[in-house]
PLY file of the C-alpha trace (Angstrom):
ply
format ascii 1.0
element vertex 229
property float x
property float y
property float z
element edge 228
property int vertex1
property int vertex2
end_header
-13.67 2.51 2.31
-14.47 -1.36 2.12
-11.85 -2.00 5.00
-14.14 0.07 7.29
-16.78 -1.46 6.28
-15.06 -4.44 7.72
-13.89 -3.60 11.05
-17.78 -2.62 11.81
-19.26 -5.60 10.70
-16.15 -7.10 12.88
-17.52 -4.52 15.92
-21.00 -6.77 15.96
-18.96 -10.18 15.60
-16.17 -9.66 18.20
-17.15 -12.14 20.09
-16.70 -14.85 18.42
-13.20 -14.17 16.99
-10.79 -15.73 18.81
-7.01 -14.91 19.79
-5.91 -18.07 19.22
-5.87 -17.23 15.46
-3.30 -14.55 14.18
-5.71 -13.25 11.18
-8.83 -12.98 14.57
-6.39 -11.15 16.51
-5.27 -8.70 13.84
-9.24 -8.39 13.16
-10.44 -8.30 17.20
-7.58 -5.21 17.01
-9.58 -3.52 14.43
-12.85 -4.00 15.33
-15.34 -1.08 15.69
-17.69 -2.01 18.44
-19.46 1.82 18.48
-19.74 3.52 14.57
-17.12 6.44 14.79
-19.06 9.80 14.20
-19.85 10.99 11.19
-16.77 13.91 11.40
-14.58 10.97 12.73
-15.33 9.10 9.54
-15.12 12.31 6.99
-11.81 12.73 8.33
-10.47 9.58 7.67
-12.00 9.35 4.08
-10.58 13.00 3.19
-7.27 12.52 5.14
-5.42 15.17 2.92
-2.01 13.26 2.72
-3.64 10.60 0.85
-7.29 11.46 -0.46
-6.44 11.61 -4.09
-3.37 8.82 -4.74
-4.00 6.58 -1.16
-2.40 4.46 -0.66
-4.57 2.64 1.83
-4.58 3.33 5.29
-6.93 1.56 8.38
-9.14 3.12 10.48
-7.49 2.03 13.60
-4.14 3.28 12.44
-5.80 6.34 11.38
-7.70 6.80 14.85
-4.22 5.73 16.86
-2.88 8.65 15.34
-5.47 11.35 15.45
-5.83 10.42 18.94
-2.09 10.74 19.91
-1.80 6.87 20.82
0.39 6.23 18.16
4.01 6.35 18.11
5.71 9.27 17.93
1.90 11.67 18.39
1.85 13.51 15.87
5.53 14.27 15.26
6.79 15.17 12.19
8.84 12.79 10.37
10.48 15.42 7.87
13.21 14.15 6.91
11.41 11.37 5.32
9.40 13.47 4.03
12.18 15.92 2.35
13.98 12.49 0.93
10.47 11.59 -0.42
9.98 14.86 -2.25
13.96 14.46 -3.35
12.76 11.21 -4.94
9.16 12.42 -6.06
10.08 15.91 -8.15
12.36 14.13 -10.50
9.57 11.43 -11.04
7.15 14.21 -12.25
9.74 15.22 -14.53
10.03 12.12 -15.93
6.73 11.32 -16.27
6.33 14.47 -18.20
8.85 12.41 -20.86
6.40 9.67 -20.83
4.30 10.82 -23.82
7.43 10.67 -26.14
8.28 6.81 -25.56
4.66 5.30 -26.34
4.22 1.46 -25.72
2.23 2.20 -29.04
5.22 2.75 -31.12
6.85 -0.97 -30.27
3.97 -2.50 -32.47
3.58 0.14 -35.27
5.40 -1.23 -38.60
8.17 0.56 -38.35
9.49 -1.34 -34.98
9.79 -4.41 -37.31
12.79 -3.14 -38.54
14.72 -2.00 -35.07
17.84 -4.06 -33.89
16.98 -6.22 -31.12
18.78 -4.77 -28.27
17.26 -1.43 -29.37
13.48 -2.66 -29.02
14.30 -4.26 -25.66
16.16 -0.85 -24.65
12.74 1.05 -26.43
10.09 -0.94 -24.82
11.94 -0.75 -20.59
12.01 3.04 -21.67
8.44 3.06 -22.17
7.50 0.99 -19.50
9.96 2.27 -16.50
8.35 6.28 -17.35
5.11 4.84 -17.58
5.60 3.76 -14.22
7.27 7.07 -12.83
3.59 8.58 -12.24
2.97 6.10 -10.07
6.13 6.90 -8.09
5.22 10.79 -7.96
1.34 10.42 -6.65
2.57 7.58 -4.24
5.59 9.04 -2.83
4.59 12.89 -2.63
0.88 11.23 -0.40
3.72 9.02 1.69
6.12 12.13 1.74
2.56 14.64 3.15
1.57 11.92 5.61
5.01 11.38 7.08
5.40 15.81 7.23
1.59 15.17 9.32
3.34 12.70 11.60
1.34 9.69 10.12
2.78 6.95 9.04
4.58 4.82 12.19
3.81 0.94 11.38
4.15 -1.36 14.57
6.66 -3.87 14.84
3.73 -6.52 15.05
2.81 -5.29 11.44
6.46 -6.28 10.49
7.30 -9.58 9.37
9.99 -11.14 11.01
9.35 -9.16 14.43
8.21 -9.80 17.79
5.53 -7.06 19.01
8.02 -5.97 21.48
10.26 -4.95 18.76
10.55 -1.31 17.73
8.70 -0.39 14.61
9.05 1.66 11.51
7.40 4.52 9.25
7.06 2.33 6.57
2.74 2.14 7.08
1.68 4.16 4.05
4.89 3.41 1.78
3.09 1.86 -1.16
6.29 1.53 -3.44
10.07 0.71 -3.48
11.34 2.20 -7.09
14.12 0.43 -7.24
12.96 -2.80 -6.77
10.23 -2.59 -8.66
12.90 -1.45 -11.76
15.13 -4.31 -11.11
13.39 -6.95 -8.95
14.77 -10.16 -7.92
11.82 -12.09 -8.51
7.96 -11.68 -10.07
6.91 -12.52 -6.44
8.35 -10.05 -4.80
7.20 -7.67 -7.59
3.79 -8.94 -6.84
3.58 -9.00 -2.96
6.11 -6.67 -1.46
7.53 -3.59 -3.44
4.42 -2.45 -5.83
1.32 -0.86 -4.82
1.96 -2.44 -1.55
-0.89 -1.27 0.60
-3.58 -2.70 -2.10
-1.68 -6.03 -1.42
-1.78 -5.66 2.34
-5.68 -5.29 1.86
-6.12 -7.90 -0.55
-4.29 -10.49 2.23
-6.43 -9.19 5.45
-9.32 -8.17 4.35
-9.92 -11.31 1.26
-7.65 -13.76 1.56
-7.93 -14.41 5.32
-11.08 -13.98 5.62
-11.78 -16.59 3.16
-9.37 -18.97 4.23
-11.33 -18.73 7.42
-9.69 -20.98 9.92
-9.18 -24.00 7.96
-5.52 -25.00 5.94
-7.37 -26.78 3.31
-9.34 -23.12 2.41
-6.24 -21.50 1.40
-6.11 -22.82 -2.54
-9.58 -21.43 -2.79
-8.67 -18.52 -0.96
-5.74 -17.80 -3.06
-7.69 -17.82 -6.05
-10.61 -15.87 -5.41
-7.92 -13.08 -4.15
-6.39 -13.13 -7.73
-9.60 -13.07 -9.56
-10.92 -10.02 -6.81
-7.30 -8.28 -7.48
0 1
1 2
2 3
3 4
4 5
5 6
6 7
7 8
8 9
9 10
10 11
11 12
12 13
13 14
14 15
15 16
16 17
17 18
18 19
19 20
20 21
21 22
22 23
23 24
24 25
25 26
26 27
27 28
28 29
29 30
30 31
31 32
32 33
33 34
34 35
35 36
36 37
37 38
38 39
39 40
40 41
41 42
42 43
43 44
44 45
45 46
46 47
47 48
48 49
49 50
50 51
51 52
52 53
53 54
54 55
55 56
56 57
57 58
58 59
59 60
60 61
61 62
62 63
63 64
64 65
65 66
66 67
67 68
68 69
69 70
70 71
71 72
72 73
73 74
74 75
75 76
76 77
77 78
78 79
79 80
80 81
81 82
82 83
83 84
84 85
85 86
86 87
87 88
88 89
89 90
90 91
91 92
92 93
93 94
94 95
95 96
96 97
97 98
98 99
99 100
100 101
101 102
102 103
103 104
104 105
105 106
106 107
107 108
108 109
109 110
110 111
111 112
112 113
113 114
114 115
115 116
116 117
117 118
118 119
119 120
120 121
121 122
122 123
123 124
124 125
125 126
126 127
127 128
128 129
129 130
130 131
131 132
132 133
133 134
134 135
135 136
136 137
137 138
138 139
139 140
140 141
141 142
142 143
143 144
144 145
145 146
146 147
147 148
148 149
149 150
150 151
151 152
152 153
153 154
154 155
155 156
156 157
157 158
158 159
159 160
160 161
161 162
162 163
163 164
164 165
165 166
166 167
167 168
168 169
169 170
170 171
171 172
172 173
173 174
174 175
175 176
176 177
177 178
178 179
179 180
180 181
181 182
182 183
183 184
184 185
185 186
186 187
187 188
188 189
189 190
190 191
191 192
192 193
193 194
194 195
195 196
196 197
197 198
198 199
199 200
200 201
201 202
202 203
203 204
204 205
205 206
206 207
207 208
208 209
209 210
210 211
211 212
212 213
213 214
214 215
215 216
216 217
217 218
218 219
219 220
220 221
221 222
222 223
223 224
224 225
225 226
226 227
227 228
């Protein structure tokens, strides 16, 4: 994974990253000064709970937790795991509906003729159970982590929080349905409720480390991370 690629080439620069800058810190954190064994490493990149749909998932968090330094060692979380199935089996079932409402059929001739309100109605059909794959593969890998015990995101992870806060077991939730279905802004969309881990890498592993240490980086920064994403 390109993140772990990271944190080694981090493990040979450690030195010269500084505390003094929150993107250093969250990289010093990371860092791999010794290359993790090769069993280490195969057990990270075929992590059952989320080998074939991720979402994304550190090294460090992964070691934490394998290594019982993590909150909560290794304890099943599930409950979130049974309310993540809840929400997962009807996805599947829904996504089985997807082949009848194809995008296909808004721009065949015939569409030309529907009412407005029922091409709108037509076209969010076909679009929300596109979209309901998605919530199966992500939630059911969420759901299997959290039933492992993985999954406990510290409060320093957590905008808004202090690092003596108490954190969450939102680190491998990649989605929030509901938001995504009826969002209160493109941003938010964007940045905080769909494929969320992907944007988590894309801002510490791109964007900050292009932006570097100087403000005036950021536009550049920004832009490269769009054109990368």
């Amino acid at each position: 994974p390109g993140s772990f690629a990271y944190n080694v080439r981090d493990g040979a620069v450690v030195d010269k990253l500084e505390d003094s800058f929150p993107s250093e810190a969250r990289q010093k954190k990371r860092a791999l000064k010794v290359v993790p064994s090769f069993l280490d490493f195969y057990a990270y990149c075929f992590f059952f709970g989320t080998l074939l749909a991720g979402p994304f998932s550190e090294y460090h968090d992964f070691n934490e937790w394998v290594s019982m330094r993590s909150n909560g060692c290794m304890q099943s979380q599930y409950r979130k795991a049974f309310r993540l199935f809840a929400f997962a089996l009807p996805c599947m079932i829904l996504a089985a509906l997807a082949p009848s409402f194809p995008m296909k059929y808004i721009v065949e001739d015939g569409a030309a003729s529907m009412a407005w309100d029922h091409m709108i109605a037509a076209i969010f059909a076909s679009e929300a159970l596109f979209r309901t794959k998605y919530y199966f593969a992500w939630m059911t890998a969420e759901g299997a982590s959290a039933g492992a015990g993985f999954g406990y995101r510290p409060a320093e992870e957590i905008r808004g929080k202090k690092p003596t806060d108490k954190g969450d077991w939102e680190l491998l939730c990649n989605v929030h349905p509901l938001k995504v279905e009826f969002p209160s802004s493109m941003k938010t969309l964007g940045e905080a409720d769909w494929n969320m881990t992907v944007a988590k890498f894309m801002r510490y592993y791109i964007f900050d480390r292009i932006a570097g240490r100087m403000a005036s980086g950021r536009g550049a920064a920004r832009l490269v991370t769009f054109l990368i994403s």
